[in-house]
C-alpha positions as CSV (number, residue, x, y, z in Angstrom):
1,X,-1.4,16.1,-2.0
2,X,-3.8,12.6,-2.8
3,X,-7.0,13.1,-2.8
4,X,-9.6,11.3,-1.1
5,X,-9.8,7.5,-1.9
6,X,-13.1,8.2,-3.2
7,X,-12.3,11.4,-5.4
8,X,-10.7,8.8,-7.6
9,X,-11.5,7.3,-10.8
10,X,-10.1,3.7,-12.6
11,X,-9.2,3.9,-16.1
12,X,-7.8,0.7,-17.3
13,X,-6.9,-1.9,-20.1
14,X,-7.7,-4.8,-18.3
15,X,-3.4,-5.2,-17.8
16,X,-2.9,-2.5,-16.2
17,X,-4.8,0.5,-14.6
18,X,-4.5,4.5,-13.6
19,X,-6.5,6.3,-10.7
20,X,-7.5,9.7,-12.0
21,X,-8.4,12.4,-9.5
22,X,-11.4,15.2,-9.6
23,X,-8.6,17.8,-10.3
24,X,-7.7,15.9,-13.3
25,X,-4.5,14.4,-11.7
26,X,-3.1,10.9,-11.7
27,X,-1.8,9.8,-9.3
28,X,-1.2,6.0,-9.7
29,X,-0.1,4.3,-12.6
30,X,1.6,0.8,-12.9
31,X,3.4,-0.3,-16.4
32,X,2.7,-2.5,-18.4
33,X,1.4,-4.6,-15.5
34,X,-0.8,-4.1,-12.8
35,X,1.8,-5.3,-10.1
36,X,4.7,-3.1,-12.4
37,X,6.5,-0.6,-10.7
38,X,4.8,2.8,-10.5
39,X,5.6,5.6,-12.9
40,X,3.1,8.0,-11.0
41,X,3.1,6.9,-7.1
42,X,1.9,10.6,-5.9
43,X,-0.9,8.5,-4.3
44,X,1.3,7.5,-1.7
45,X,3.7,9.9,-1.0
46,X,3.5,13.5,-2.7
47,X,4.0,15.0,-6.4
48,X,7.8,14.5,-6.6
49,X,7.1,10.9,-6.8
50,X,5.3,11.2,-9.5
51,X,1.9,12.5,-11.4
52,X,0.2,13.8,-14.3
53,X,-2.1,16.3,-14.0
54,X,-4.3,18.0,-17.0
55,X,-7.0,20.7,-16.3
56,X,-7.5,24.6,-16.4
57,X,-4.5,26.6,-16.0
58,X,-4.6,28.1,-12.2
59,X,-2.1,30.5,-10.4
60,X,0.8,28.6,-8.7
61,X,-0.3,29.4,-5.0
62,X,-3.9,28.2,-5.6
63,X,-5.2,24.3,-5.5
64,X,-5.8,23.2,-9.1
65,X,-9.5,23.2,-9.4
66,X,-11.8,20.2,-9.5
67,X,-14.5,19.1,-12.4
68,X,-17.7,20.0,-11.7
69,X,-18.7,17.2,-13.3
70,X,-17.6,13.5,-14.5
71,X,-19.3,10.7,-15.5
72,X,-18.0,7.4,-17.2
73,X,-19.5,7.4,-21.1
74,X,-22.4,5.2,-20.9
75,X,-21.4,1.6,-19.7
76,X,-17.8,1.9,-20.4
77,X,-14.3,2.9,-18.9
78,X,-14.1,5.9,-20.6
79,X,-14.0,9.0,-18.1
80,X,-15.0,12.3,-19.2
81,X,-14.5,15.5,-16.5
82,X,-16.0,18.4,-17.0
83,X,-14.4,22.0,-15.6
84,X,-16.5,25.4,-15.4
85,X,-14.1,28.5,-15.6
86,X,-14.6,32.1,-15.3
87,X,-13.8,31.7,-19.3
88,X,-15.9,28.7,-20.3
89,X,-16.3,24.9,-20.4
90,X,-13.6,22.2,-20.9
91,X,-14.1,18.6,-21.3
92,X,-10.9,16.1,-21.0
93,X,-11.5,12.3,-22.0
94,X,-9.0,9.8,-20.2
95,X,-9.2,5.9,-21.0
96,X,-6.9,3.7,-21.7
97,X,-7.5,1.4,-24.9
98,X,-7.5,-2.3,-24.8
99,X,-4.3,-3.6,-25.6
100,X,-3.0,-4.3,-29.2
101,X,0.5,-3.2,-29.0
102,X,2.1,-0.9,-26.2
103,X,-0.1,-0.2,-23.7
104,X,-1.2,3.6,-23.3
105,X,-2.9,6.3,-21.2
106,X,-4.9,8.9,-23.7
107,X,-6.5,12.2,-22.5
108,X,-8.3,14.6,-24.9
109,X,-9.1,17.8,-24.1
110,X,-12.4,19.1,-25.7
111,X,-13.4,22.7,-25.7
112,X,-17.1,23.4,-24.9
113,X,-17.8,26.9,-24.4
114,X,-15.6,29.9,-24.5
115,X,-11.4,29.9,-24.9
116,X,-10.5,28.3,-21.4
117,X,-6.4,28.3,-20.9
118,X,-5.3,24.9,-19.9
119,X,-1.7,23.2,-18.9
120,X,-0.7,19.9,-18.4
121,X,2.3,18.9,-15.9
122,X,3.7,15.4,-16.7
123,X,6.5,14.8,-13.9
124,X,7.4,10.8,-14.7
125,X,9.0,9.1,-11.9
126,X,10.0,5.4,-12.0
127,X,10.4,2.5,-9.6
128,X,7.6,3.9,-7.4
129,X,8.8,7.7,-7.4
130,X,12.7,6.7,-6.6
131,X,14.0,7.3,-9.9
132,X,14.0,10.6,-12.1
133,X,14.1,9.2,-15.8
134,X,16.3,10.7,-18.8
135,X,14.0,12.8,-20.4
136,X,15.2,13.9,-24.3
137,X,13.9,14.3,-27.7
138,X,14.1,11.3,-30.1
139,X,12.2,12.2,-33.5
140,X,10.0,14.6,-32.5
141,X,8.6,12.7,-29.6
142,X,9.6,13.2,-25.8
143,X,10.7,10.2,-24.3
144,X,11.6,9.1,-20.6
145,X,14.0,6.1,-20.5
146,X,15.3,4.5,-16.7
147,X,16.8,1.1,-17.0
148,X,14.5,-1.3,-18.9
149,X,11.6,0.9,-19.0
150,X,10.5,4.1,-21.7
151,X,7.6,6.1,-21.7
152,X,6.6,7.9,-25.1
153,X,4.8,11.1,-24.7
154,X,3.2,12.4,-27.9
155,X,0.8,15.7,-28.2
156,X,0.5,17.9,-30.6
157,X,0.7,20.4,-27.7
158,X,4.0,22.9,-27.5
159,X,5.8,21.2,-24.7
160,X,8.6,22.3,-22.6
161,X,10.9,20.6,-19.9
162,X,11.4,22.9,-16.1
163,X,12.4,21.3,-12.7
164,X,13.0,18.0,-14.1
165,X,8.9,18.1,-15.4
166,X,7.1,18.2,-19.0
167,X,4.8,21.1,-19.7
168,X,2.0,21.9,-22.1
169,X,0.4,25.3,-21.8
170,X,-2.6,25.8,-24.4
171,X,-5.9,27.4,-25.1
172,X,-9.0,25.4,-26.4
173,X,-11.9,27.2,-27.9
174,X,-15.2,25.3,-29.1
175,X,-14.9,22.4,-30.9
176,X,-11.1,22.0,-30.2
177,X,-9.9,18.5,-29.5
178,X,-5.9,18.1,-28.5
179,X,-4.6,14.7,-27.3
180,X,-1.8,13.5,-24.6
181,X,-0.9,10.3,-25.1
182,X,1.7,8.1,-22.9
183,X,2.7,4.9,-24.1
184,X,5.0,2.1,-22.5
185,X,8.0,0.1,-23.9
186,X,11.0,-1.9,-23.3
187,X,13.8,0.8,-23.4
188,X,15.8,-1.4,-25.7
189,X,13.4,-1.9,-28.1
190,X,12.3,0.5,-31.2
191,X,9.8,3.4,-30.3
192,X,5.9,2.3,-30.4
193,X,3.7,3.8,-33.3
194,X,2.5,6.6,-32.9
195,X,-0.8,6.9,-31.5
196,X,-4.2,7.1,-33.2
197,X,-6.5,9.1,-30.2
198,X,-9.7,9.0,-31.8
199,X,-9.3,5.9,-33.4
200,X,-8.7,4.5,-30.1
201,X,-11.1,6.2,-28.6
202,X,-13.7,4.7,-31.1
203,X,-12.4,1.4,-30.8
204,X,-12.5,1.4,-26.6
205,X,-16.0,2.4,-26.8
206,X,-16.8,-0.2,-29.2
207,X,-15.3,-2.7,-26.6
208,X,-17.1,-2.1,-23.5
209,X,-20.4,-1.7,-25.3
210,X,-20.2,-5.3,-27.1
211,X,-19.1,-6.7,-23.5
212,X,-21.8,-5.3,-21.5
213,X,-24.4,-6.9,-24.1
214,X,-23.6,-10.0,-22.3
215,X,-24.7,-9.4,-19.2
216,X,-27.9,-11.2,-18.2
217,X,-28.7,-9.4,-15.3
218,X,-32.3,-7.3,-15.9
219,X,-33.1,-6.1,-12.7
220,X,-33.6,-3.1,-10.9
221,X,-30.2,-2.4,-9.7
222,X,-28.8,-2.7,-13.3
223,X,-26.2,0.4,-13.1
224,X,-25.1,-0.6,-9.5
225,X,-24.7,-4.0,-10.8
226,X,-23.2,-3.1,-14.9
227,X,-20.1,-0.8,-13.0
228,X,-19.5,-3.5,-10.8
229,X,-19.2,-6.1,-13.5
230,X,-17.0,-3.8,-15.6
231,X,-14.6,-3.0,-12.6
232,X,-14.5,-6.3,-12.2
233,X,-13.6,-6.9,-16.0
234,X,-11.0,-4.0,-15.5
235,X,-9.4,-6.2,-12.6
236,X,-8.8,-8.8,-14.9
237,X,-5.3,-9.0,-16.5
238,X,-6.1,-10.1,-20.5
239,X,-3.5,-12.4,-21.1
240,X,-4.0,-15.3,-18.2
241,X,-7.2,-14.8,-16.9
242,X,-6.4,-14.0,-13.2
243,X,-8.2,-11.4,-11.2
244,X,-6.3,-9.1,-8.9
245,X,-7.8,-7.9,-5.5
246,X,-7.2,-4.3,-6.8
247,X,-4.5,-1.9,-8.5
248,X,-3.3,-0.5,-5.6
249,X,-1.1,-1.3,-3.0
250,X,-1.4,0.4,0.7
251,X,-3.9,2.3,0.9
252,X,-4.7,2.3,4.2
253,X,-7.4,0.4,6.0
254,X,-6.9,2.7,9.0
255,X,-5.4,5.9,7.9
256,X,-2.0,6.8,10.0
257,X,-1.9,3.4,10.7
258,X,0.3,0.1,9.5
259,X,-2.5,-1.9,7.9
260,X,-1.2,-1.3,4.7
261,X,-0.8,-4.1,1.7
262,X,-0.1,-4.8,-1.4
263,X,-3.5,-6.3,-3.2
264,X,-2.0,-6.4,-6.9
265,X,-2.0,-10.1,-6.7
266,X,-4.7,-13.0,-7.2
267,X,-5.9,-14.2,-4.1
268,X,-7.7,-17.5,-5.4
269,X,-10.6,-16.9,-2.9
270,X,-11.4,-13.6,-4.2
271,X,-10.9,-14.9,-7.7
272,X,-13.1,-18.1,-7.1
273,X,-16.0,-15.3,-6.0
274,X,-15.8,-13.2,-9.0
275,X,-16.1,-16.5,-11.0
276,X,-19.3,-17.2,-9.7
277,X,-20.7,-13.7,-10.1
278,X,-19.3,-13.3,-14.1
279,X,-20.9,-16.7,-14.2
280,X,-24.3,-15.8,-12.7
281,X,-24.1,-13.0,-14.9
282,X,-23.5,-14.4,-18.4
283,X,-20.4,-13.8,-18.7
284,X,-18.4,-17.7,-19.4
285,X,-15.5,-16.6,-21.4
286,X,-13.7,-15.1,-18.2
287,X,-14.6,-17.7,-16.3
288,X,-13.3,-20.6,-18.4
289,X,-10.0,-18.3,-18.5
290,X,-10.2,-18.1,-14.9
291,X,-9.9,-21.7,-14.7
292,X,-7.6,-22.1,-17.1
293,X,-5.0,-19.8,-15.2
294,X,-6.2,-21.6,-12.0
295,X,-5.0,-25.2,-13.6
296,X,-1.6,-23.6,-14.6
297,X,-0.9,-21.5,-11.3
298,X,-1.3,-25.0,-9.3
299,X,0.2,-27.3,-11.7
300,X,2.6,-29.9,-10.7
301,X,2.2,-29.2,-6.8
302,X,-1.8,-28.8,-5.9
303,X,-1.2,-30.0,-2.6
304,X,0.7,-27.3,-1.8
305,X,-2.0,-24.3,-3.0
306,X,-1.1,-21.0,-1.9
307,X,-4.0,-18.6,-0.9
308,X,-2.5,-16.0,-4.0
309,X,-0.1,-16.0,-7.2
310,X,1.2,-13.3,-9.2
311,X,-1.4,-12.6,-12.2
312,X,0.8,-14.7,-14.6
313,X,0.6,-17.5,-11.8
314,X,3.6,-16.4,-9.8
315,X,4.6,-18.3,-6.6
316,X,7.2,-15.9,-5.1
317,X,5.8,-12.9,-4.1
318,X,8.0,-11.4,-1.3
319,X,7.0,-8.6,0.9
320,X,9.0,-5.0,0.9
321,X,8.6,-2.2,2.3
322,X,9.7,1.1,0.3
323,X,10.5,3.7,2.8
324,X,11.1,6.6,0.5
325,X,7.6,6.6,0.4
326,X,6.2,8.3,3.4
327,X,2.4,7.0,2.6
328,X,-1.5,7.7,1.8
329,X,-2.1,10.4,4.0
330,X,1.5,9.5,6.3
331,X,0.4,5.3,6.6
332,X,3.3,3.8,6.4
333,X,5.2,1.7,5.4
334,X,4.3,1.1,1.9
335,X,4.6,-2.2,0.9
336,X,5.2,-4.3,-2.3
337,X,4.9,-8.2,-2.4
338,X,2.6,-9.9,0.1
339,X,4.0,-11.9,2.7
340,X,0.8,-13.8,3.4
341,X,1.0,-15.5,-0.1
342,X,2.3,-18.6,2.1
343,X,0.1,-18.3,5.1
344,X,-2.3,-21.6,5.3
345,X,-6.1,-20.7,5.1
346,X,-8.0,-23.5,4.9
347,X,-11.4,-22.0,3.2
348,X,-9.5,-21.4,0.1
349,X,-10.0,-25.0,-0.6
350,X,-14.0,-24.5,-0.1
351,X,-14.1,-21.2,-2.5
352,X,-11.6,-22.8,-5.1
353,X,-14.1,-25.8,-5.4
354,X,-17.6,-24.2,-5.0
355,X,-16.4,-22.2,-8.2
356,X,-15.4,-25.1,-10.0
357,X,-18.6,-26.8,-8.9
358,X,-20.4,-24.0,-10.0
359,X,-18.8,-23.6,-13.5
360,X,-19.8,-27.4,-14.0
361,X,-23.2,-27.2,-13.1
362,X,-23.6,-23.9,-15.3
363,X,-22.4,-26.1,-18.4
364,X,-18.9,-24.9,-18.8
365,X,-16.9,-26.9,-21.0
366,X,-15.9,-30.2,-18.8
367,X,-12.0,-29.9,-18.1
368,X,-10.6,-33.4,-17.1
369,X,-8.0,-31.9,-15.2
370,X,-10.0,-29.5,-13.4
371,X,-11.5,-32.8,-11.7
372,X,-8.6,-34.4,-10.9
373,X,-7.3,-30.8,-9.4
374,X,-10.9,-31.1,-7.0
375,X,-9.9,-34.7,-6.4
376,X,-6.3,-33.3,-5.0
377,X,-8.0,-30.7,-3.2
378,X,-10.2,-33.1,-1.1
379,X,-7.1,-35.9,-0.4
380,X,-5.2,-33.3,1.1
381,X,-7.9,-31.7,2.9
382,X,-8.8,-35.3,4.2
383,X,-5.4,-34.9,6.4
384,X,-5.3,-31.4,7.4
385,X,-8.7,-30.2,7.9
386,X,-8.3,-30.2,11.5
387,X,-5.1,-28.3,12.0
388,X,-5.3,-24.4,13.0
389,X,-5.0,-21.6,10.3
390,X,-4.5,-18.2,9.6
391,X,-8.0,-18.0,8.2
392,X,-9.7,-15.7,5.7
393,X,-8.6,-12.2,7.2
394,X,-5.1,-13.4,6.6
395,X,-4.1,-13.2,10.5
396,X,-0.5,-12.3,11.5
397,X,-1.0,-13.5,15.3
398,X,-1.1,-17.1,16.4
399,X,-2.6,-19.9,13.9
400,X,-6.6,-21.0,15.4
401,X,-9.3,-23.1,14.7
402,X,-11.0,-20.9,12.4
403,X,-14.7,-21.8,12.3
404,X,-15.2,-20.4,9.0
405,X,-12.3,-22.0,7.6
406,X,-13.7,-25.6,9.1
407,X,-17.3,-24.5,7.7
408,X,-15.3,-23.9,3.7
409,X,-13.5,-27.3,4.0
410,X,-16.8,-28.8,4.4
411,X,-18.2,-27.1,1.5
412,X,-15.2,-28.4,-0.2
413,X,-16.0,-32.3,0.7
414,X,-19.6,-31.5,-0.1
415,X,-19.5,-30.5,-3.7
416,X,-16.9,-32.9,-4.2
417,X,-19.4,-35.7,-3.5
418,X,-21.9,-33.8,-5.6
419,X,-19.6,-34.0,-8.3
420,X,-19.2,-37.9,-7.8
421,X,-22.3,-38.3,-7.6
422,X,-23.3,-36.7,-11.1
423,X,-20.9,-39.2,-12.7
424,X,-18.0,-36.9,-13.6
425,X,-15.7,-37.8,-11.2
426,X,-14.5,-41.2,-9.7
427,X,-13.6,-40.9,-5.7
428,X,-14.4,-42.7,-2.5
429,X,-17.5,-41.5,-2.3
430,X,-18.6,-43.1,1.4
431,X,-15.5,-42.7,3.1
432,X,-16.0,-38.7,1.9
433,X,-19.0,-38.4,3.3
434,X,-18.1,-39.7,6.6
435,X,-15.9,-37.0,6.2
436,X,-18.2,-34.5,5.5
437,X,-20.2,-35.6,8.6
438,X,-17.0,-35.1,10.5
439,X,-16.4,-32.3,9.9
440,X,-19.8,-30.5,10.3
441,X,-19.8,-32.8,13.7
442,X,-16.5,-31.2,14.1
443,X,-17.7,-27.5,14.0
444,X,-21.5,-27.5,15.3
445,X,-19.6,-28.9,18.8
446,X,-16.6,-27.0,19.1
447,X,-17.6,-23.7,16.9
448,X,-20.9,-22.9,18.8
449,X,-21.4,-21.4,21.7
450,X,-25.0,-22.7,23.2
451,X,-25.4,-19.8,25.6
452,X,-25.5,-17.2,23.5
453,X,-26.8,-19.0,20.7
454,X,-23.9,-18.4,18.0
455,X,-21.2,-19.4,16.2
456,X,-17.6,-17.8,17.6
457,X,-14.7,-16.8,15.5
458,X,-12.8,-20.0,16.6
459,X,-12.7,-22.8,18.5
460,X,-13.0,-21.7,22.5
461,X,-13.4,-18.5,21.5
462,X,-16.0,-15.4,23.1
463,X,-15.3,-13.3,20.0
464,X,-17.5,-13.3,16.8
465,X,-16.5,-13.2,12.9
466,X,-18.8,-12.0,10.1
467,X,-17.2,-14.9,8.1
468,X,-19.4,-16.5,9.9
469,X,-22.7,-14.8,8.1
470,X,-21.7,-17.5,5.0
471,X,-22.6,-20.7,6.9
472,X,-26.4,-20.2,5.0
473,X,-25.1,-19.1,1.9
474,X,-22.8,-21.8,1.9
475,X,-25.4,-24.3,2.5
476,X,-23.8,-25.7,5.8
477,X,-27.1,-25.1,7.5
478,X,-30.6,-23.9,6.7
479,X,-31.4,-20.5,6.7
480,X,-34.0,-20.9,9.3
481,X,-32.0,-23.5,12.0
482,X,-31.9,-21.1,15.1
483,X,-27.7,-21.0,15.4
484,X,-27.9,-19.3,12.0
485,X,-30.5,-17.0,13.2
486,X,-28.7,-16.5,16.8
487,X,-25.3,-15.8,15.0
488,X,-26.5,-13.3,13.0
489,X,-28.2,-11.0,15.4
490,X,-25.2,-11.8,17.1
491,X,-22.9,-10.1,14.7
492,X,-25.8,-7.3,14.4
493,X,-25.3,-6.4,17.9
494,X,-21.7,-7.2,18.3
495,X,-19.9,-5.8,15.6
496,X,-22.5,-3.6,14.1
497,X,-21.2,0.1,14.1
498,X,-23.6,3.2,14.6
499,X,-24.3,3.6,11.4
500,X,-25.3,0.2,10.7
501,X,-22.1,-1.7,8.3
502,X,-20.5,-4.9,10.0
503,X,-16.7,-5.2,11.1
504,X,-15.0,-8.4,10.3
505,X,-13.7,-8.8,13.6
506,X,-13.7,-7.1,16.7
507,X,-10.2,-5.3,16.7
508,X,-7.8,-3.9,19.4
509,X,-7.4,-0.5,19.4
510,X,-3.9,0.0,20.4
511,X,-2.6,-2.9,21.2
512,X,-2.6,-6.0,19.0
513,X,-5.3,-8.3,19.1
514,X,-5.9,-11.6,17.0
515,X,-4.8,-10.5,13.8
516,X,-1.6,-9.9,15.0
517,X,-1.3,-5.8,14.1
518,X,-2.2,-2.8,16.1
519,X,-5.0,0.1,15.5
520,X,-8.1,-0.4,14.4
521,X,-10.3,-0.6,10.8
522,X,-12.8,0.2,9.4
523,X,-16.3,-1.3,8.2
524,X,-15.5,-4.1,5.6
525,X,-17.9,-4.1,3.1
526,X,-18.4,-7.3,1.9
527,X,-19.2,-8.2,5.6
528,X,-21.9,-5.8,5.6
529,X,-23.2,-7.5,2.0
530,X,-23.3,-10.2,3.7
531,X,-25.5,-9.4,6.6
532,X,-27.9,-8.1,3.8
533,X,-27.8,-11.5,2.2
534,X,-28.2,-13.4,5.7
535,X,-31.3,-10.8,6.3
536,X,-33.0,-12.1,3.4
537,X,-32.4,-15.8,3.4
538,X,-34.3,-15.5,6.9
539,X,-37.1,-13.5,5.7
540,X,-36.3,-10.0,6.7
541,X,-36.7,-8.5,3.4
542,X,-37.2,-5.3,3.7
543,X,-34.1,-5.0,6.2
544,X,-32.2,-6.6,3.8
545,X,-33.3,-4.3,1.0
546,X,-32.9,-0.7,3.3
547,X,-29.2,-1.8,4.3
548,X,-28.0,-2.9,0.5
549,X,-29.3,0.5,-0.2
550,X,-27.1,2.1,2.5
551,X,-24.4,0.3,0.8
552,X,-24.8,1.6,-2.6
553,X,-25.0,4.7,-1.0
554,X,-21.5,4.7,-0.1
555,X,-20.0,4.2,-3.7
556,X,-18.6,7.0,-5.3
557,X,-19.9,9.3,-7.8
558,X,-18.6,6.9,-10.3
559,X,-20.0,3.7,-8.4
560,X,-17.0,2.4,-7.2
561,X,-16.1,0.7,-3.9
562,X,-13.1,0.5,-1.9
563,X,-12.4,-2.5,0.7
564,X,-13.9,-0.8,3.8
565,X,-15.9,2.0,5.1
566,X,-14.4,4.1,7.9
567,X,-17.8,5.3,10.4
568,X,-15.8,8.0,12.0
569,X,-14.3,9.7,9.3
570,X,-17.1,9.1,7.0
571,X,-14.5,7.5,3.9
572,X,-13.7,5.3,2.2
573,X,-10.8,3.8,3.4
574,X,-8.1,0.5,1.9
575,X,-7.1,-0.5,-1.8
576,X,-9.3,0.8,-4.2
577,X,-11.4,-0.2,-6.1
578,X,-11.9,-4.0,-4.3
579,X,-13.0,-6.8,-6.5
580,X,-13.9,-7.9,-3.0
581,X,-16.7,-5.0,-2.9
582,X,-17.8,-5.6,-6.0
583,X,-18.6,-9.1,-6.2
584,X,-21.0,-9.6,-3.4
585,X,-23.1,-5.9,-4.4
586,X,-23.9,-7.8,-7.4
587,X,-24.4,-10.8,-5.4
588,X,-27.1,-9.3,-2.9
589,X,-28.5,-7.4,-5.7
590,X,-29.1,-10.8,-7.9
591,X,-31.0,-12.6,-4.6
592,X,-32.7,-9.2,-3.5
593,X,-33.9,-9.1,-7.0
594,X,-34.8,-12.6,-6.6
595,X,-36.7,-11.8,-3.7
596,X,-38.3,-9.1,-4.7
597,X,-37.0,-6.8,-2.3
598,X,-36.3,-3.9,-3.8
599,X,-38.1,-0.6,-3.9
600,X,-40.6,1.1,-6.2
C-alpha cells in the first residue's frame, strides 16, 4: 500500500524523477522522461504494479519498517534514510545522477552500527504496471526488456528471481557500502556501461552544491526558500528548458474522488511564474532556456497558444484514462494526457508576458523574436479579450467572464506598452493604451460587486475566486484602493477554512458546481501564499508573517509541498511536489523578507 503523499521523497535528474517512501520503497518512477510510462506505478494502484523497495529485512506478515531518520545531504537531491534495528544502524543513499548517458536510480546501503540483515525486492512493471517485463541474465547483469524499453539492474549483491520479482538478501556490518543501480535504455540498443556508484555519487553532490552558490537570496527563510529552488530545478527537464507542474499524475485533490490529472506537462503559466522566481533569485541560465523552449513550443502559430505543451514542446497531449489502475488510495480513474491542453484561458497571455517583461528588465540577453512573439500576443488579445474562458482553475463547466483572466489580459497590454515605451519594441502604442483603459473599464464595472465591496469570480457572479488576491500584485490597482482591501477580507471570510488556508473557489460538494466536476478539494496553497502576500502589501505584516509560517509548517520533513492542503484530514493532498507551491513560498518569503516581517 502508498504511503502518505507526504511520507514521500523526490529524487531526480532534472529528466526524469522517483518518489521514495519512509519505508525505503519507490513507488513512482517514469523513464527516461518525466511524462514516460511508469516502471514503478505502486503509487497508484498496489505493489503488483510495480516498486522497489530496500530496507531492513522484516518477517513477511509484518509492515516493512520506516527510517527513523532522513534528511537530503546538505542543499542537494541526495536522500539519505536512516533505520534503527534491534541489530544496529543502516544508512541507504538514493539519488539519481545528472544525466551523461543512460539515465539511472542509485541506492547504497551503508552499515553504521552492528550487522543489520537487509533485502531488496525489485518487482519492474512497465506501461504503468500493465506489463510484466522479460527478466534474464545477459553478461552478468539482470536485465528487464518489454517492447522498446530495458532496465539494467547491477549490484554486487547475490540476487535471485521468485514470483516474477528480483531479490537481494544481505548483511551489512560497519563500514560496508553495497550499491543497486537501475539504469534505462532503448531495448534495441547495446547495454549501458556499467555504473560507477561512488563516482556518481561524488559527481551529483558536486552538482547541486555549485548550483545552489547561485542563489542570491540571503534571508531568513533561506532553507525554506534553497529546497524550493532546487525542487524547482528538479522539475526542470535538461534538454529544452520546460518546467513541468510535477512528476506525478493523479494524485488526488480529494481522495476517493475523480479530481485526478495528469500534471507531467508544462503549463506555460506555471512555467512563466517559476521564471520570475529563478530570476529573482539569480538564477538566468534556466530562464533564458525557459524562453528559448517557450519561442520553439509556439513557433509558427502564436496566435493559437495553448495553456500547456509536452516538455519537448508537444501540442497533442490526449487525455486517457488507465483503468487497470484502481488509484491513490481507490481515486479513480487515473489519467494520462491532459485534456485541458486546448481549453482557452485568457491569463496565460498576462503570465507569458509579465515573464518576458520581467526577464528584459532583469537584463537578459534581448531576443528579437521574443518581442515580436509579445507583439502577437497583444494583436490577438486585441480581438478576444472580451470573450468568456475557462480561466486559471482550468474549468470543465460552462466558459465565463473570468475576472482574473480579464485582470491578466490587462497586464499583458500593460507591459507591452512598457516595452514600447523603453524603445525595444515598435507597436501602436496609443491605440494600446486605449486598450488597456478598456479593459480595466471593462472589469472595475462588470467584475465588482459595490455592495459588498469586492471583486467576484466572474462577471454577474455572487461567488469569489482567490485568483482574485493578484489584482495588487499584478499592479492592476494599488494595494491600498478599498476594492483591493474589500476583496481580500472577502476571500478571508469567504473561503477561509478553520484553520486559516484559502480555497480557490467555493466548490459543490456533491453535485457539480462551476468547474464542472463533483466532490470537493482541498486548501490550494498557492491561494493561501497569496493571501500572505495581499496581507503585506496592505500593511498587515505581522498577519502576513504568522500565516507564511503556518504554511511552511505544512511541508514535509523534507520541505516539500504538494498542490493542496486537505483541513479535514489534515494531508497533504494532489500531485506532488507542485512547482505551483513552490514558487510563490519563495515569492512571499522574498517580499516578507523585504518587509521585514519575519521573526526573531
Amino acid at each position: 500500500m502508498a504511503g502518505r503523499i507526504e511520507d514521500y521523497a523526490l529524487i531526480g535528474d532534472m529528466q526524469t524523477a522517483a518518489l521514495v517512501c519512509r519505508d525505503g520503497t519507490v513507488d513512482w518512477l517514469c523513464l527516461p522522461r518525466f511524462d514516460s510510462h511508469a516502471i514503478f506505478a505502486g503509487l497508484l494502484g498496489t505493489e503488483e504494479h510495480g516498486f522497489w523497495r530496500l530496507g531492513p529485512a522484516h518477517a513477511a506478515d509484518s509492515e516493512p519498517p520506516t527510517a527513523a531518520r532522513r534528511t537530503y545531504r546538505g542543499d542537494s537531491l541526495i536522500l539519505e534514510s536512516e533505520w534503527d534495528t534491534p541489530r544496529g544502524t543502516v544508512r541507504v543513499t538514493d539519488f539519481m545522477p545528472p544525466r551523461d548517458g543512460a539515465p539511472q536510480l542509485i541506492r547504497i546501503v551503508e552499515g553504521v552500527t552492528g550487522r543489520v540483515p537487509m533485502r531488496s525486492v525489485l518487482r519492474m512493471r512497465f506501461s504503468y504496471g500493465r506489463v510484466v517485463p522479460w527478466v534474464h541474465k545477459h553478461d552478468g547483469r539482470t536485465v528487464a526488456v518489454a517492447g522498446p524499453d530495458s532496465v539494467w539492474f547491477d549490484t554486487a549483491a547475490e540476487t535471485y528471481g521468485k514470483s516474477l520479482t528480483t531479490y537481494a538478501d544481505f548483511t551489512v556490518a560497519p563500514g560496508d557500502r553495497i550499491a543497486f543501480t537501475i539504469s534505462w535504455e532503448p531495448s534495441h540498443k547495446e547495454p549501458p556501461a556499467l555504473p560507477e556508484p561512488e563516482q556518481s555519487l561524488q559527481a551529483t553532490e558536486d552538482f547541486w552544491r555549485d548550483w545552489v552558490e547561485h542563489c542570491t537570496y540571503h534571508g531568513p527563510y533561506r532553507e525554506a526558500v534553497i529546497r524550493s529552488l532546487i525542487t524547482l530545478k528538479a522539475l526542470t527537464y535538461a534538454p529544452t528548458g520546460g518546467i513541468v507542474a510535477a512528476p506525478t499524475t493523479s494524485l488526488p485533490e480529494d481522495i476517493g474522488g475523480v479530481r485526478n490529472w495528469d500534471y507531467r506537462y508544462t503549463w506555460l503559466r506555471d512555467a512563466a511564474i517559476t521564471l520570475s522566481s529563478l530570476l529573482r533569485t539569480g538564477y538566468r541560465e534556466e530562464a533564458r532556456a525557459w524562453r528559448e523552449w517557450l519561442l520553439r513550443a509556439v513557433a509558427g502559430d502564436p496566435e493559437n497558444l495553448q495553456i500547456m505543451y509536452g516538455i519537448a514542446g508537444e501540442r497533442e497531449l490526449g487525455e486517457a484514462e488507465l483503468d487497470w489502475l484502481p488509484g491513490y488510495e481507490n481515486s479513480a480513474p487515473v489519467r494520462v494526457g491532459n485534456g485541458a491542453a486546448h481549453q482557452l484561458q485568457l491569463d496565460v497571455y498576462g503570465e507569458v508576458t509579465e515573464a518576458l517583461h520581467l526577464a528584459h528588465m532583469t537584463g537578459l540577453a534581448r531576443n528579437d523574436y521574443a518581442s515580436l512573439l509579445q507583439l502577437k500576443l497583444i494583436r490577438y488579445l486585441e480581438d478576444h479579450w472580451d470573450e468568456p474562458d475557462e480561466g486559471i482553475w482550468e474549468v470543465r463547466g460552462p466558459r465565463r467572464h473570468f475576472v482574473h483572466s480579464k485582470v491578466m489580459a490587462w497586464v499583458a497590454v500593460d507591459r507591452t506598452i512598457k516595452l514600447i515605451e523603453s524603445g525595444d519594441a515598435d507597436g501602436p502604442l496609443e491605440r494600446w493604451k486605449e486598450l488597456r483603459d478598456d479593459i480595466h473599464r471593462d472589469v472595475c464595472e462588470r467584475g465588482y460587486d459595490k455592495e459588498r465591496n469586492t471583486f467576484t469570480q466572474s462577471y454577474g457572479s455572487q461567488e469569489l475566486d482567490a485568483s482574485l488576491l493578484l489584482i495588487p500584485q499584478m499592479g492592476f490597482l494599488p494595494p491600498d484602493d478599498k476594492r483591493v482591501i474589500g476583496t481580500i477580507e472577502a476571500i478571508q471570510r469567504e473561503l477561509s477554512t478553520s484553520d486559516g488556508f484559502i480555497l480557490r473557489y467555493p466548490t459543490s460538494g456533491g453535485d457539480e458546481g462551476v468547474d464542472g466536476l463533483p466532490g470537493d478539494e482541498g486548501a490550494f496553497l498557492a491561494c493561501s501564499f497569496w493571501m500572505a502576500d495581499d496581507l503585506a502589501m496592505i500593511g498587515r505584516v505581522d498577519e502576513a508573517r504568522k500565516l507564511f509560517e503556518k504554511l511552511l509548517a505544512l511541508r514535509n520533513d523534507l520541505g516539500l509541498l504538494a498542490e493542496e492542503w486537505d483541513p479535514r484530514l489534515k494531508r497533504q493532498v494532489g500531485n506532488f511536489p507542485q512547482a505551483f507551491s513552490h514558487v510563490p513560498l519563495i515569492d512571499t518569503a522574498l517580499r516578507l523578507t523585504a518587509s521585514g516581517a519575519y521573526g526573531g
